[in-house]
TIDRENVEX-790888 format. One line per field, with one value per residue: x, y, z of N, C-alpha, C, O in turn. Coordinates in steps of 0.1 Angstrom, whole numbers, plus 5000, padded with zeros to 4 digits. Layout:
<pts>
nx: (X/...)
ny: (Y/...)
nz: (Z/...)
cax: (X/...)
cay: (Y/...)
caz: (Z/...)
cx: (X/...)
cy: (Y/...)
cz: (Z/...)
ox: (X/...)
oy: (Y/...)
oz: (Z/...)
</pts>
This chain:
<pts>
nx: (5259/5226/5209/5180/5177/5194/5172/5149/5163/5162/5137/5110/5085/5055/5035/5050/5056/5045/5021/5016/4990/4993/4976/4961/4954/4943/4914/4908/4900/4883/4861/4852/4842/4821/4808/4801/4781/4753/4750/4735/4747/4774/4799/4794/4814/4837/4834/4836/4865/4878/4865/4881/4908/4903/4902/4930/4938/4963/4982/4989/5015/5006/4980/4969/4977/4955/4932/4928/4924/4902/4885/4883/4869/4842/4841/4839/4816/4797/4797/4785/4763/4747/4756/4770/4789/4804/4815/4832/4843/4866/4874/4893/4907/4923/4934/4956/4965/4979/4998/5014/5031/5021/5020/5036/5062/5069/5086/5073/5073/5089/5080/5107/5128)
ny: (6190/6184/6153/6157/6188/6183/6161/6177/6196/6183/6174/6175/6200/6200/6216/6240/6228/6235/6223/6207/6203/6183/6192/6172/6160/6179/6179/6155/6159/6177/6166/6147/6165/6176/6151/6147/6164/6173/6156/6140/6124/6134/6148/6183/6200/6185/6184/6212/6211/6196/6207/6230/6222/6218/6234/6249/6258/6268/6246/6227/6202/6187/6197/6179/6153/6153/6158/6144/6117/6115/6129/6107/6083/6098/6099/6073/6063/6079/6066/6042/6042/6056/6041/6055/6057/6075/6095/6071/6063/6086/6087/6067/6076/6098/6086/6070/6087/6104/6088/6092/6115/6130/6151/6184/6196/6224/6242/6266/6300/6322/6349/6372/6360)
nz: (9366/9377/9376/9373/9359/9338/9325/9321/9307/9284/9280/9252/9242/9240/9236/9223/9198/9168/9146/9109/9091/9057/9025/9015/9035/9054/9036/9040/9064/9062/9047/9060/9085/9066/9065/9090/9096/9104/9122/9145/9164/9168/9182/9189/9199/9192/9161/9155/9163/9144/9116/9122/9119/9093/9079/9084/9106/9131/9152/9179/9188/9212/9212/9191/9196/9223/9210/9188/9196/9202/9184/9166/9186/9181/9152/9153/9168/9156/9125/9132/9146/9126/9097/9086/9056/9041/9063/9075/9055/9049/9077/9072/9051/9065/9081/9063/9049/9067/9081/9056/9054/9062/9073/9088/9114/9136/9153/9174/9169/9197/9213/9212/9210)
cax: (5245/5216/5201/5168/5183/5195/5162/5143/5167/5161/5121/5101/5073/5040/5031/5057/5057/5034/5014/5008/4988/4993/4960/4956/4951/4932/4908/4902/4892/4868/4851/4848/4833/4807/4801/4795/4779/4745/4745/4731/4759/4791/4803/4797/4830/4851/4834/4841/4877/4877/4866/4896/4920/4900/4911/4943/4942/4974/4979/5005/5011/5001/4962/4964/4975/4945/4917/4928/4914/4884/4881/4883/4861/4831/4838/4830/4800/4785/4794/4778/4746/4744/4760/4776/4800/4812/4828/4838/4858/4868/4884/4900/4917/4926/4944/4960/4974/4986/5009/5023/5039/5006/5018/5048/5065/5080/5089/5071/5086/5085/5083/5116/5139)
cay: (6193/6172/6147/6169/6198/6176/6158/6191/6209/6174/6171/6182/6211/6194/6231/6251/6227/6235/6206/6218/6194/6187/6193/6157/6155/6187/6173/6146/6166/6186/6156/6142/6172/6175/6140/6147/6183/6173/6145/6145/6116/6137/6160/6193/6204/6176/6187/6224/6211/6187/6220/6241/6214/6211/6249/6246/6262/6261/6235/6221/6187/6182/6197/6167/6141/6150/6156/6130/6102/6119/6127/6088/6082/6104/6091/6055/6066/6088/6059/6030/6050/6059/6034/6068/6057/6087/6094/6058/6064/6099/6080/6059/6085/6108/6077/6066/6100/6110/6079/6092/6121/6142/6168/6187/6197/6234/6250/6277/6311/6326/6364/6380/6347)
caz: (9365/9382/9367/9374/9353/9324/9320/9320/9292/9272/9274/9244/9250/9229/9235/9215/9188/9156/9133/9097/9078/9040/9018/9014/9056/9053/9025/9048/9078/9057/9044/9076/9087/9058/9070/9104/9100/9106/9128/9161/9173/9167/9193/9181/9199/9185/9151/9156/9159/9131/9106/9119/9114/9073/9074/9085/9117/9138/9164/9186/9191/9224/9209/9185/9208/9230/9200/9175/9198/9208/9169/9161/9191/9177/9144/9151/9173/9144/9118/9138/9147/9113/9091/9073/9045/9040/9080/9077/9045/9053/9083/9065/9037/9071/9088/9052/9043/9077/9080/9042/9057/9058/9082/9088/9126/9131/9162/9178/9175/9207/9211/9224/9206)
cx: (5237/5212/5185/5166/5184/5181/5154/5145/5160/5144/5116/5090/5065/5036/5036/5058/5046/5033/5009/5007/4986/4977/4958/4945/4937/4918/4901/4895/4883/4858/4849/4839/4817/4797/4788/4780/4768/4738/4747/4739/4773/4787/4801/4808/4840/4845/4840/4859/4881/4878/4876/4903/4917/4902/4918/4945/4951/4970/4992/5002/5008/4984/4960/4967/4963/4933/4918/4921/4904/4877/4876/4872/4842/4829/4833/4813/4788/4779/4780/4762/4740/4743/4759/4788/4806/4822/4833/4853/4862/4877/4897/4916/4926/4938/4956/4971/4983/4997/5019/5029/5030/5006/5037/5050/5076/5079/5084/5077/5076/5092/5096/5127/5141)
cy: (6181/6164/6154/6181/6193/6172/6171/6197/6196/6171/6178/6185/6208/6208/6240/6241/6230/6223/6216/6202/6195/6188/6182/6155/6167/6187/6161/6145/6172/6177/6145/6151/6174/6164/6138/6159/6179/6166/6149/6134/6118/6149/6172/6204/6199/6178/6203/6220/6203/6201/6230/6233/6212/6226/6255/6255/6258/6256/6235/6208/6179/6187/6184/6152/6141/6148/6145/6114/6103/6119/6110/6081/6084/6101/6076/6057/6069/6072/6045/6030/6052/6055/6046/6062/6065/6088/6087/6059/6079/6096/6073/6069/6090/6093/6077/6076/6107/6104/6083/6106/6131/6154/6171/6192/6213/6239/6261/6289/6321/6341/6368/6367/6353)
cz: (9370/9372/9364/9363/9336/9320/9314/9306/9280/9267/9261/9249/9237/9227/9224/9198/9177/9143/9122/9088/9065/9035/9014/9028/9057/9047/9035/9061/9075/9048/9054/9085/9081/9062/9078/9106/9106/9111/9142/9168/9171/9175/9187/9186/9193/9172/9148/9154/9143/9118/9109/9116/9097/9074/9072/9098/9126/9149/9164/9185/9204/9220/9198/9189/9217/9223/9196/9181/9201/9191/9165/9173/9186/9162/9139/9154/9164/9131/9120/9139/9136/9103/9077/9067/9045/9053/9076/9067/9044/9062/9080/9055/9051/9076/9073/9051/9051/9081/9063/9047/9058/9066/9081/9108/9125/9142/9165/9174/9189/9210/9216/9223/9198)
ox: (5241/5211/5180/5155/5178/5177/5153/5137/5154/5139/5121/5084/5067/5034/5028/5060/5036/5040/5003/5014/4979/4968/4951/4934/4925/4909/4889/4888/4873/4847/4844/4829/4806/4784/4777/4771/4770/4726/4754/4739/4782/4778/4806/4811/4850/4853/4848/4865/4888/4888/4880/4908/4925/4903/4918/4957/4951/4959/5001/4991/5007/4975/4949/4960/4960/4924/4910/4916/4896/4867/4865/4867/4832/4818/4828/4803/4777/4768/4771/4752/4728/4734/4753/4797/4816/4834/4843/4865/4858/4889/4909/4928/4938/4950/4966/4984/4993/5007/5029/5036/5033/4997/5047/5040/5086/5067/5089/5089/5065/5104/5095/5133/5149)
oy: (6170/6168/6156/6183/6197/6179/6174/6200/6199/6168/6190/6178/6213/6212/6247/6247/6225/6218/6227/6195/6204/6185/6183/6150/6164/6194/6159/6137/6173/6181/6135/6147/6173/6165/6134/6159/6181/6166/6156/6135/6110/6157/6172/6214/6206/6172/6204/6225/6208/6204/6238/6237/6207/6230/6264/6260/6247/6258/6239/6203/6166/6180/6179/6142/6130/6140/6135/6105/6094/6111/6106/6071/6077/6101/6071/6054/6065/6068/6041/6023/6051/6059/6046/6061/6063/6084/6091/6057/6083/6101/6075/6069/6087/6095/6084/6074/6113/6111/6077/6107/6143/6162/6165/6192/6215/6240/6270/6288/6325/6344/6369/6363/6350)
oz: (9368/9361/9352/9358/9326/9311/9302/9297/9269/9255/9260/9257/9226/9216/9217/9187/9182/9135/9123/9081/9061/9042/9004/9030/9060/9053/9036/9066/9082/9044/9052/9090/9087/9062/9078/9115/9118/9110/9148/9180/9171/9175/9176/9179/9188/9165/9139/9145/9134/9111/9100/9105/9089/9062/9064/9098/9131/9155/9156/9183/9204/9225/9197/9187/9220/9226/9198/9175/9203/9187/9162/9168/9188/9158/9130/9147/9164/9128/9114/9135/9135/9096/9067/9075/9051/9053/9070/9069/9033/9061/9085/9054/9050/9074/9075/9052/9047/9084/9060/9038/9054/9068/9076/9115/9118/9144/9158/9177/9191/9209/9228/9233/9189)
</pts>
């Protein structure tokens, strides 16, 4: 078999995988939200995502590798402009709880498997 072929079967697809965060993580995106809701220096796309993720809306892990720094991006911006407590430590809990095992990883199911 090619080396081409092998690498291929061995990549992981960010796509097919699904992120399910625990109600700690979730807790922390929905008070991050609340934070943000009504501020005119948070994205109100990267907040729109922010409240599905505090809903528990599915994701892959290639949508939270691309949000989560935009997230943390629009979080500083809002805090700084604002000197919001709340975002700041809302941040804080979401980073905290996410490094304690705050999500889980489950494979797609893909129609016709």
């Amino acid at each position: 078999m090619s080396t081409k072929h092998t690498r291929k079967a061995n990549e992981v697809d960010a796509n097919g995988i699904e992120v399910h965060f625990s109600s700690e993580v979730k807790s922390a995106f929905a008070d991050l939200a609340a934070a943000a809701h009504f501020s005119k220096d948070f994205d109100a796309d990267i907040l729109s995502i922010v409240q599905d993720w505090a809903a528990g809306k599915p994701l892959s892990v290639h949508s939270v590798f691309t949000a989560l720094p935009l997230i943390a991006e629009e979080t500083s911006k809002h805090a700084r402009a604002t000197g919001d407590e709340r975002a700041a430590e809302a941040w804080r809990e979401l980073c905290l709880k996410m490094s304690e095992k705050g999500f889980t990883l489950t494979p797609l199911r893909r129609i016709g498997k």
